[in-house]
C-alpha positions, 0 to 999 in steps of 0.5 A: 454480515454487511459487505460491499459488492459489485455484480458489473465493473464500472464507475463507484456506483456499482458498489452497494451494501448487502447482506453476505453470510459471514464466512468461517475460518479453515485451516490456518486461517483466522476469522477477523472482524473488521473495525477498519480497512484502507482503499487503495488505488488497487481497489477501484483499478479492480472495481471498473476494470477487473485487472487480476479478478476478472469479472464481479461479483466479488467484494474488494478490500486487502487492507484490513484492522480489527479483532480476531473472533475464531481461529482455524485449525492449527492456528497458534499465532492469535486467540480470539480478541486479539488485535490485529492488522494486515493485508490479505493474500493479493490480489485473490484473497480479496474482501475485506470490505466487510464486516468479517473476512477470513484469511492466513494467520500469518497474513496478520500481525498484533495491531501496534497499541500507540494507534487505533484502528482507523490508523492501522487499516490505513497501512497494510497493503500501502507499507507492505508494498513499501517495505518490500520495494526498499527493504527486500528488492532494493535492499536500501542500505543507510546512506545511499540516496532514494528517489521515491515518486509520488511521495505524498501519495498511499505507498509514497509517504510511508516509503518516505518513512521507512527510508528514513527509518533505514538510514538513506537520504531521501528525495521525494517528488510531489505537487507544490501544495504537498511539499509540507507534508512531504518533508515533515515526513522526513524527506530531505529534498522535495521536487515539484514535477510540475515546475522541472524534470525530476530526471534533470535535477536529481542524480547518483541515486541507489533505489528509485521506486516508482509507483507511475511508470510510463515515461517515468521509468526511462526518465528514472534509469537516467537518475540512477548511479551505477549498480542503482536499482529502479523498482516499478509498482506498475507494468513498465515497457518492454525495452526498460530492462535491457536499457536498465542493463545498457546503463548498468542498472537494474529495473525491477517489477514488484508485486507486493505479497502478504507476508507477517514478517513484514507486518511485524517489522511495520509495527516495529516502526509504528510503536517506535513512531518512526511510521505513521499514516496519514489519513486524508479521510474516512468513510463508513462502510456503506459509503465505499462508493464515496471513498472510491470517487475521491480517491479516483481524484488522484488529489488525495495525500495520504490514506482513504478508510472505511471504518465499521461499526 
């Protein structure tokens, strides 16, 4: 089969095409073939510095949409010529950058039938991560107020979504040109971060996630109410929790986790259309190094995706 993969950490250029052996299902797993799957930020954080892999080779990609071709022993969930989308076990059970990737059945859900394939890869790994900040860490209840950072961004806009779809009132912050998008999503206020301090305008808010962190964090405990709750997709300082805990806050590190109850509630969300991804572009397979330098732009709203023939 074809993959993409890296023998050295570096810029896109490191990622090339070559031919793998396709690997098989065991236990519990099924072997998926790969009609499209997203990038994420993850994916060339991993690509030029390793993070939680180490040193290549190694073929990235978790997002992951396409058809089930073989089952492992003591699958029950799939048959063959199933449809379905997920995000494999991160950040080890990497690889979906292929033309076939094995991994947990119950990584996986049915793809929901109102969206193609090219949808679907957009939104594992992005939606889980949202779903699990909001959902099980926060525990967003309708009605309370969330900020949500980088709401134009992969995680911000289906996070916009799905509190939305949980009932909160929702407060976003974006660059001036995304503000359309950010709010057709459903947000109910959008800040520019450039023109004000988010910190200085909103307040009383319940969840804030943020996906930046640095001097975000410190600046996002001040906006919480207390019993709020700041939920970090990146490493924060190491001071942030007892000064989350001087201001009768919680500050929460998250890292998402495959998880098919999750994914089945996303399609939940998709089939009502209450979730969509937006999709700024797609690549094809041999083109990830393409997809990688734009998404290193950090200017992209939405998704990026590589789809295989």
């Amino acid at each position: 089969m074809r993959a993409i993969r890296q023998e050295v950490l570096g810029g896109p250029e490191v990622l090339h095409e070559v031919e793998v052996e396709r690997p098989a299902p065991s236990f519990s797993q099924v072997l998926v073939k790969v009609r499209a799957a997203g990038v994420n930020p993850t994916d060339w954080g991993h690509r030029a510095h390793g993070i939680f892999l180490g040193p290549p080779p190694f073929t990235l990609g978790w997002d992951v949409s396409g058809v089930v071709e073989a089952t492992g022993f003591g699958v029950t969930l799939f048959k063959p010529g199933d449809e379905v989308f997920g995000m494999l076990p991160y950040p080890f059970g990497v690889g979906s950058h292929a033309e076939y990737v094995t991994g947990p059945a119950r990584a996986f859900a049915n793809k929901p039938a109102n969206v193609d394939h090219v949808q679907a890869g957009a939104l594992p790994l992005a939606a889980l991560t949202a779903w699990q900040a909001l959902n099980d860490t926060a525990h967003l209840q309708a009605g309370q107020r969330v900020l949500i950072h980088a709401a134009a961004g992969g995680v911000g806009h289906l996070a916009v979504q799905i509190a939305k779809a949980r009932g909160a009132y929702v407060i976003g912050t974006a660059s001036a040109n995304h503000h359309d998008l950010v709010r057709e999503l459903g947000a109910d206020e959008v800040m520019d971060y450039h023109a004000e301090p988010f910190e200085e305008v909103a307040s009383g808010i319940d969840v804030v996630l943020d996906p930046i962190s640095g001097d975000y964090s410190p600046r996002s405990l001040t906006t919480l109410k207390p019993g709020g709750v700041l939920v970090s997709l990146l490493p924060f300082a190491p001071e942030i929790p007892a000064a989350a805990r001087r201001l009768g806050v919680k500050a929460e590190l998250m890292l998402v986790e495959y998880d098919h109850q999750g994914m089945t509630a996303i399609a939940d969300l998709v089939t009502a259309g209450r979730l969509r991804p937006v999709v700024a572009a797609t690549f094809p397979l041999a083109e990830a190094a393409k997809a990688h330098a734009l998404g290193e732009t950090r200017h992209v709203a939405g998704k990026l995706v590589l789809t295989v023939a």
